[in-house]
N, C-alpha and C positions, 0 to 999 in steps of 0.2 A: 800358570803351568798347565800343560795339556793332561788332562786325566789320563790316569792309570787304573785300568780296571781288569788286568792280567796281576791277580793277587799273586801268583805261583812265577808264572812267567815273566810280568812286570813288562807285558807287550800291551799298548793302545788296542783292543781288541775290539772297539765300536769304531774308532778311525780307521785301521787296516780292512772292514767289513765292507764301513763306508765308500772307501776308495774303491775295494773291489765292485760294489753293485755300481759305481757311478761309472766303471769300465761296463761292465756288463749291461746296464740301460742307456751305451751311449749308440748300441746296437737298435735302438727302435728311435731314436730321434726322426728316423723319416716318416714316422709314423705320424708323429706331431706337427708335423713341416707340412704333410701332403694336407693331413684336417685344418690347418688356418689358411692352409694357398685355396681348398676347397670353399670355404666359410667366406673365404675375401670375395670369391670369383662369386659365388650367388649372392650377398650384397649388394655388388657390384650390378650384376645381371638386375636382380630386382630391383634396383633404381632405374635402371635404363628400363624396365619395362612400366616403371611408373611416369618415364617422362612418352612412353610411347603410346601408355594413354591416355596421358595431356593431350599428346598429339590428334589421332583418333577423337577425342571428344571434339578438340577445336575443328576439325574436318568434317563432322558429321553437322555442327551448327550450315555450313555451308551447302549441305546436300539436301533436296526438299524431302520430307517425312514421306514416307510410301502410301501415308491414309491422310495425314492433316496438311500434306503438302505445304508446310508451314519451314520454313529454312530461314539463316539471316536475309534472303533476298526479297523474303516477302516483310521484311523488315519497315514501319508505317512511324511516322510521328502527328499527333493530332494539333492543330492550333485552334483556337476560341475567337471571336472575334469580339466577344464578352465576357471574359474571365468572371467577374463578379455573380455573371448570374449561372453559366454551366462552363465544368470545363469537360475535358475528355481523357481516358485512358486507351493507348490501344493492344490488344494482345497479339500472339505471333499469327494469328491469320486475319488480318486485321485486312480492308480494302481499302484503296485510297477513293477518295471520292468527298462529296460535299454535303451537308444538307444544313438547312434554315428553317428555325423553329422561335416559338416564345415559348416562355415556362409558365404554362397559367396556373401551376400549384407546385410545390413541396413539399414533400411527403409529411404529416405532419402523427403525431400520439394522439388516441381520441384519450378524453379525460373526463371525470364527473364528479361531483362534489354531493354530500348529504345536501336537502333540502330545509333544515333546521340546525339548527346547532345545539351544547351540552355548555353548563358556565365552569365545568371540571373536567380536566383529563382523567380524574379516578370515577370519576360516577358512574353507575351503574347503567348500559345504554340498551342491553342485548340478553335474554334468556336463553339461549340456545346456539344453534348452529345458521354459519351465514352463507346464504349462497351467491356466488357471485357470477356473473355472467362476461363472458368477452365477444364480441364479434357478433354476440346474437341479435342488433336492431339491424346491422348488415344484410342478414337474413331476413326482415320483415316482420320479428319482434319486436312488439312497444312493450311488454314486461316479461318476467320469466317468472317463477315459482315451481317451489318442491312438489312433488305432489302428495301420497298418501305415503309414501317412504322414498327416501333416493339417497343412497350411499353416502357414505364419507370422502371426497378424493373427488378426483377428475372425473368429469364424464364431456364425451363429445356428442353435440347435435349436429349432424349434416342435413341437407336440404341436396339430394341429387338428383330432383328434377323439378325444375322451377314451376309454378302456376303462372296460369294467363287467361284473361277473360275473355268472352265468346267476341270472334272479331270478324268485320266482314270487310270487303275492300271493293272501292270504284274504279272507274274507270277514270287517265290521265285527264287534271286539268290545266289550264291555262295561268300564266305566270300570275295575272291578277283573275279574280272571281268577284263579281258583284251580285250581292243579295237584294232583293228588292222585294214586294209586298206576293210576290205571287211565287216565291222561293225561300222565304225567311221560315218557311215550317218543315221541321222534320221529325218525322210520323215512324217510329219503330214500339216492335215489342221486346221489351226487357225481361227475362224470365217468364216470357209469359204475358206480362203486362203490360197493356196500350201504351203506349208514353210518348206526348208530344213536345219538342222543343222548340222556341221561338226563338231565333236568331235575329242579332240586330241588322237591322239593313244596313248597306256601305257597301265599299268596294276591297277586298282585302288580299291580301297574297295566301299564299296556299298555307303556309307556316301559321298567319293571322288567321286563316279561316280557322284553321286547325283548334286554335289556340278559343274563340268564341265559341266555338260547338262545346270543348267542357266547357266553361261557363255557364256558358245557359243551361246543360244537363244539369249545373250543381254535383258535378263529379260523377253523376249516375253512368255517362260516358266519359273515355278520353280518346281523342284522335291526333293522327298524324298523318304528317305530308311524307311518302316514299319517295326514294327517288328518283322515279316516273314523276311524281308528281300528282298519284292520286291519295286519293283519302282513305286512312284505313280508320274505323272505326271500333272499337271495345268496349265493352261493360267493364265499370269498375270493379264488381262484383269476380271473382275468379273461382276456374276450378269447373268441372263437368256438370256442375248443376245452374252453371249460367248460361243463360241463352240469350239469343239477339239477329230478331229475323224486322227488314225494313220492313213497315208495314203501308206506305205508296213511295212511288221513286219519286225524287227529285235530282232533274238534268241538272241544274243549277252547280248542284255539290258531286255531279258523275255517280249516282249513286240507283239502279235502275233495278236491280235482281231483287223481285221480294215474296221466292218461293223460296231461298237459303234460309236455315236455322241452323245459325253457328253456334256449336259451344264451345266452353271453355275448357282449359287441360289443367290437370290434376295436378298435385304438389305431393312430393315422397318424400317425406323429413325421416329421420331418425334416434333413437337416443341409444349409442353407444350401439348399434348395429344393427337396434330392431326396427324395420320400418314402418312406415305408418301411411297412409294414402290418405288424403284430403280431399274432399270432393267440392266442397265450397267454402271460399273463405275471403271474407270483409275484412272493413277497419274496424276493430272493436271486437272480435267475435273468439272466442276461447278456445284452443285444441290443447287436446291432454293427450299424450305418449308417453307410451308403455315402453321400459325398458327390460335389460337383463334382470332379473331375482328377484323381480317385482318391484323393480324402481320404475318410477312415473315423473313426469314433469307438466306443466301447465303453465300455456304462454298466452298472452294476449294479440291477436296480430295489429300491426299497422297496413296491413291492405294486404296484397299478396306475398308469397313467399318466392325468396331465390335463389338460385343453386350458390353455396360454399358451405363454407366449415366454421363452426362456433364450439366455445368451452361451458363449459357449465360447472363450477367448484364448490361445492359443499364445503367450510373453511369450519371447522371445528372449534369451536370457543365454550369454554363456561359460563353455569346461570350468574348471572350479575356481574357481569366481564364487562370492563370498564370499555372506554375509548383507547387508552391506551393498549392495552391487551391484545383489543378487538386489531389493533394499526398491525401491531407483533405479530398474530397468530397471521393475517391473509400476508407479512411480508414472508410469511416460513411456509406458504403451503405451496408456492413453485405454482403459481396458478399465471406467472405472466404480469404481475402487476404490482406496483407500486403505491402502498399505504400512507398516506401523511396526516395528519391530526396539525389544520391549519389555525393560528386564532383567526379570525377577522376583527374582532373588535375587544373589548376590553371582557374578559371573563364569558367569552362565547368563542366554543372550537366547535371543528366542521370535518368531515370525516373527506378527504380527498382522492380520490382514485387514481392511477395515471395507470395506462398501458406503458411496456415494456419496448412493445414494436411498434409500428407507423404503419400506415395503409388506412386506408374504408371502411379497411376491415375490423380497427383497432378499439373498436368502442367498447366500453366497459359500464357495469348497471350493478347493481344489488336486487337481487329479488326479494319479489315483496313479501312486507313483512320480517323485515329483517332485526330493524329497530321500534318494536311496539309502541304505539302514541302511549300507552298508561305508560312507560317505563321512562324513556328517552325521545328526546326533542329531536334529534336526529333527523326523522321521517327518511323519505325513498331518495332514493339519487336522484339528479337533473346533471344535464349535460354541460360539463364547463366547457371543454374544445371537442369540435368533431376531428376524428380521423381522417387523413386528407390524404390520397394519392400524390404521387407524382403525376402531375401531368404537364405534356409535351405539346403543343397544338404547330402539323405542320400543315402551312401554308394557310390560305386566303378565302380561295373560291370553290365551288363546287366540289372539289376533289380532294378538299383538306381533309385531314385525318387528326385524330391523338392517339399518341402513347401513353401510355402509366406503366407504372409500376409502385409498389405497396412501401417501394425505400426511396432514400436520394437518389440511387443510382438506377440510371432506364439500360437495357440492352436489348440488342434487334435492331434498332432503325438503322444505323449502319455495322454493316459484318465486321466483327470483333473489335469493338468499340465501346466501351463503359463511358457512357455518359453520367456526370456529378451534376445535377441540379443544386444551386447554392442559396438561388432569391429567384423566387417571383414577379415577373414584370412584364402581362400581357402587351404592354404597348412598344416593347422593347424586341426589336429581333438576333437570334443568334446564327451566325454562323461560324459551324465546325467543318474546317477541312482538315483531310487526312491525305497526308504525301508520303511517298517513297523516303525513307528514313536513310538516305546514300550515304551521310557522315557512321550510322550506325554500321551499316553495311561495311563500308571500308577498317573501319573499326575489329568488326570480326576478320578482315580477312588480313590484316595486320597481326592480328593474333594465331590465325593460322600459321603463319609465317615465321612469331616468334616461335612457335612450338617446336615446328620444323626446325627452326635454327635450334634450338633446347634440347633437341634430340640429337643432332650433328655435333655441337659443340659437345657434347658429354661424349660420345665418342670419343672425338677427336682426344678430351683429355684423359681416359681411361685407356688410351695407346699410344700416349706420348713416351717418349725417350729423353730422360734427363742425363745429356754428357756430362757432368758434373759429380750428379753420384755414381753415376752409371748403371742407372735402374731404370725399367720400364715398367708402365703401368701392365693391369692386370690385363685387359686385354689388346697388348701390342702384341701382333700378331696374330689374331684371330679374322680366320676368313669368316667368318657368320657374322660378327658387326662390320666389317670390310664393305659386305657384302651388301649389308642393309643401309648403311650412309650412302653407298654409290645407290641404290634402291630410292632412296628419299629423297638425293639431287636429282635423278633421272624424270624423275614425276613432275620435279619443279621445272624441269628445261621442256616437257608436253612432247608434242609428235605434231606429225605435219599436218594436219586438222585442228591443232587448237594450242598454241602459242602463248603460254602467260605474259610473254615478253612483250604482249602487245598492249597490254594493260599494268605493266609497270611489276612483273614477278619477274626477277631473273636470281641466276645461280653466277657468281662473281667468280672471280680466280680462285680466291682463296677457299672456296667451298661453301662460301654461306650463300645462303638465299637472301637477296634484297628485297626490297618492297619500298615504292616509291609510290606514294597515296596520293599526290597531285597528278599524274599519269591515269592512274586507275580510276579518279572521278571522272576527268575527262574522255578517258575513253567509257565508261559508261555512263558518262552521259550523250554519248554520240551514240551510244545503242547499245542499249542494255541488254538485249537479248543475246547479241553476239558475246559478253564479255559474260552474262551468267554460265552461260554455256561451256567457257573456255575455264573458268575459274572452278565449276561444279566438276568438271570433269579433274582439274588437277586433285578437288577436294577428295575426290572418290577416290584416285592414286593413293593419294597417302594416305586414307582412311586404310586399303585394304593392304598396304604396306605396313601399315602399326598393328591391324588384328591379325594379320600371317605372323607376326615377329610375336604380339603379346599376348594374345588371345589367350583366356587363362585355362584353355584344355586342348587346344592344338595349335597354340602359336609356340613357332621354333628356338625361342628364346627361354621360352617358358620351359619348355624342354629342357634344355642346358641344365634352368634353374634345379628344375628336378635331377636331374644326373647329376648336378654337385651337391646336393642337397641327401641322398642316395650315398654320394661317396665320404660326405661325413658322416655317417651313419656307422657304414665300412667300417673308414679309420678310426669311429669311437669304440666298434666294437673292438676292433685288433688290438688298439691302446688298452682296453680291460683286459684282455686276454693278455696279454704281455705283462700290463701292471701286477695280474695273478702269479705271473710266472715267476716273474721276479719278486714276489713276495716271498713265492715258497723256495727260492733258491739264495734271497735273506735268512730265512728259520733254518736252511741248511748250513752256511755257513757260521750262523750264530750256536748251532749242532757243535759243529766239528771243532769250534775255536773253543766250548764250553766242556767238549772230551778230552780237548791237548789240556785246558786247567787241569781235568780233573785227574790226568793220569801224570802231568809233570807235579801235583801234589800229592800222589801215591808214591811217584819215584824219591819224593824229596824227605817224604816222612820215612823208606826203608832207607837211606843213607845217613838222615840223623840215627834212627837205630842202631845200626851197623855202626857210626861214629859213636853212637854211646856203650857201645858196646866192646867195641876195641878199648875204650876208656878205662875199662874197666878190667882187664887181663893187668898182671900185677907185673912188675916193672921187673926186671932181673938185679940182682949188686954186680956192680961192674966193679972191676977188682978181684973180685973173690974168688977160691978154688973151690 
């Protein structure tokens, strides 16, 4: 049964209220009609502006960049003619072209091992803190050491400006040179001091001469053959306090001037940015640098110094810190390198180093005194693997060259090209060619095409008319997508300078754009110039036909989206405003219908009164006189 809640009246007074607000709100239903037709249309809109810059994207791959001039047309594929030992990758400015090389290395970790071993991973190997070194025999370090204080943590050694010892240079010789007893002496002074060299006699090429003059100095000298072809001559000795003036000429070796006293040039190392200048410096000979806060270090060189960049890590450990500890604390200190505690043999381990990275540069050391003879068997590092470059050797003869690089991969030798080094095989040659990548090419311009079509067909079905329900979509009838599909077939049909139809784009009956990819290889490859040109130019059409329409601050679509977007806004406010109204003209009526209770229960209570009242007036005798 339908509630009654007219206690006096016995009238449905929530149902009559009901009915009336649902006459009364049926007064703003356009309100809610126009906020979902608005809601639909920008949905609607913003999908079409997402396939428009689908579009736009796929158009701009076809247009060359304004600075990297890099487009799908400069689109390259690399082939190997030795996969095993390099292959190639190439990037979007890639050139086609060729080149042949061998691999005479691959980048390898330099690595080193303790030079003793411990018969326990617990025993005690280390009193203190351990320094470790990376990169610095690179530089012309044979050891490194703390000095009288050096931080905890990282520190960098650079070398930015390399030493060289005092060099003087002859004049061109001849492909072979023979020595003989009245040319076998060469008479200089070295720092200063007389010094005679006896060459063996023979006949030698200029590389071989080269190669006998150090010998017989005993390293005191080293020379080389320039690519003239004369003799340059140096002190092993480096650094501005070496000198080296010929002391009589010998025509034999081109060597005639012996009023020059050449010296050598300085070495500027640093630690952690303070630097230091070196004025002479051997194999064997000790330079200490000062750093920031009073930290110092103390290296031994191996001959001269050369320009790069080395670590130097202070690795913090406890007194009588085991091996294992010791592996722990340099894998936690972020110094670049790799800790292992190897056995070799039955109850003897060996403290293992390995670099992180690859290059020349990669060597890794412990400075000395790390592991005290009284404590641990340990001793200093020795080198397990050297650091090895990549390297590339191109060509043969006089004019060959190398590349490296410090990883597998070389780049330079050909423009935008990664080359993978994989195995080493100096007797092996490779070649990598790199061609116009035309499958890729077509590939994108396929995709251009789909977009285009992606963008037309959404159209098309966003204004279709269904005679069945007899409903059209949201925008059948709008001249601004109308306007844009005939916009985006117009581009694809070109103008009389540049024709897609010649290269396989056309615009069918039906409105779509075709693409026929066997047409378009052929026509570019009968001349690519002509067909990038035709193809670039439609790509720009519909590039600037997607950012007019989507552009997300003055493309005219975009617009729209904002003014339907604005008009749900409108309609949400007007719907509150109305939902208010109609609230307070509910409280009204819920008013008026709770005053008719209250005064048809006033009327109803003076009627019983009046009813009990008459009740009560005393009856007359009917009969009686």
């Amino acid at each position: 049964m339908a509630s009654i809640d007219g206690l006096v009246s016995g009238l449905n007074t929530t149902q009559i209220i009901s009915q009336l607000m649902s006459v009364e709100r049926a007064s703003g239903s356009y309100l809610t009609k126009g906020k979902t037709e608005s809601q639909t249309m920008a949905t609607v809109l913003q999908a079409l502006n997402a396939t428009l810059t689908g579009l736009q994207t796929a158009a701009k791959a076809m247009i060359p960049d304004s600075i990297t001039k890099a487009s799908a047309w400069t689109l390259a594929t690399a082939a190997s003619s030795s996969p095993a030992l390099a292959t190639a990758a190439v990037g979007p400015n890639a050139q086609t072209g060729t080149a042949t090389f061998t691999v005479r290395s691959v980048a390898t970790a330099g690595a080193s091992i303790s030079s003793g071993s411990v018969g326990s991973l617990s025993s005690a190997v280390t009193n203190g803190p351990v320094l470790l070194g990376k990169g610095t025999a690179a530089l012309g370090m044979a050891s490194i050491a703390s000095g009288a204080q050096l931080a905890k943590g990282a520190h960098t050694l650079a070398v930015t400006q390399s030493s060289a010892g005092a060099a003087l240079t002859g004049s061109p010789l001849a492909d072979t040179v023979t020595i003989d007893a009245g040319s076998s002496t060469l008479s200089v002074e070295v720092d200063g001091t007389p010094t005679s060299i006896t060459l063996a006699q023979g006949t030698y090429t200029r590389d071989q001469l080269a190669a006998e003059i150090g010998r017989a100095s005993g390293g005191t000298l080293t020379a080389s053959a320039g690519p003239d072809g004369a003799l340059r001559l140096a002190t092993g000795h480096e650094g501005s306090a070496a000198s080296l003036r010929l002391a009589s000429a010998n025509a034999a070796l081109g060597l005639a001037d012996t009023s020059t006293v050449a010296t050598g040039t300085d070495a500027v190392v640093s630690l952690d940015g303070v630097a230091t200048t070196v004025a002479s410096l051997t194999r064997g000979s000790q330079v200490t640098l000062g750093g920031a806060n009073g930290d110092s270090m103390v290296f031994t060189l191996s001959g001269g110094l050369r320009a790069g960049t080395a670590s130097a890590t202070v690795v913090e450990v406890g007194n009588g810190a085991s091996l294992t500890q010791v592996v722990s604390s340099i894998n936690g200190a972020g110094a670049g390198v790799r800790a292992t505690a190897v056995q070799v043999s039955a109850n003897a381990y060996r403290l293992q180093l390995t670099s992180l990275t690859t290059g020349s540069s990669s060597d890794v050391s412990l400075g000395e005194g790390a592991f005290p003879p009284g404590l641990s068997g340990l001793g200093g590092s020795v080198e397990l693997t050297a650091g090895s470059d990549t390297l590339l050797r191109v060509g043969t003869g006089p004019g060959a060259f190398d590349v490296t690089s410090s990883t597998t991969t070389v780049s330079g030798l050909l423009p935008g090209v990664t080359i993978t080094a994989a195995k080493a095989d100096p007797t092996t040659s490779v070649t990598l060619t790199v061609t116009s990548d035309t499958a890729g090419i077509a590939n994108k311009m396929d995709a251009l095409v789909s977009a285009a079509n992606s963008a037309l067909g959404y159209i098309a079905d966003k204004s279709s008319y269904d005679a069945d329900t007899k409903t059209g979509g949201p925008l059948l009838g709008s001249s601004l997508v109308r306007d844009l599909a005939q916009r985006i077939a117009n581009s694809a049909i070109g103008t009389s300078s540049d024709l897609p139809s010649m290269a396989g784009v056309e615009v069918g009956r039906d409105g779509k754009i075709a693409f026929d990819k066997d047409a378009f290889l052929a026509a570019y490859t009968k001349d690519p110039a002509a067909v990038e040109k035709t193809m670039t130019a439609l790509a720009t059409r519909l590039s600037d036909t997607a950012k007019a329409a989507a552009d997300p601050i003055s493309g005219y679509v975009t617009g729209q989206i904002n003014l339907e977007q604005d008009k749900v806004k409108d309609y949400t406010d007007q719907i509150a405003s109305f939902e208010s109204r109609m609230t307070l003209r509910q409280q009204t009526l819920q008013r008026q219908y709770a005053a008719l209770e209250t005064m048809l229960g006033s009327l109803k209570a003076q009627s019983e009164w009046l009813t009990g009242q008459l009740a009560s007036l005393p009856t007359p005798n009917s009969g009686k006189n």
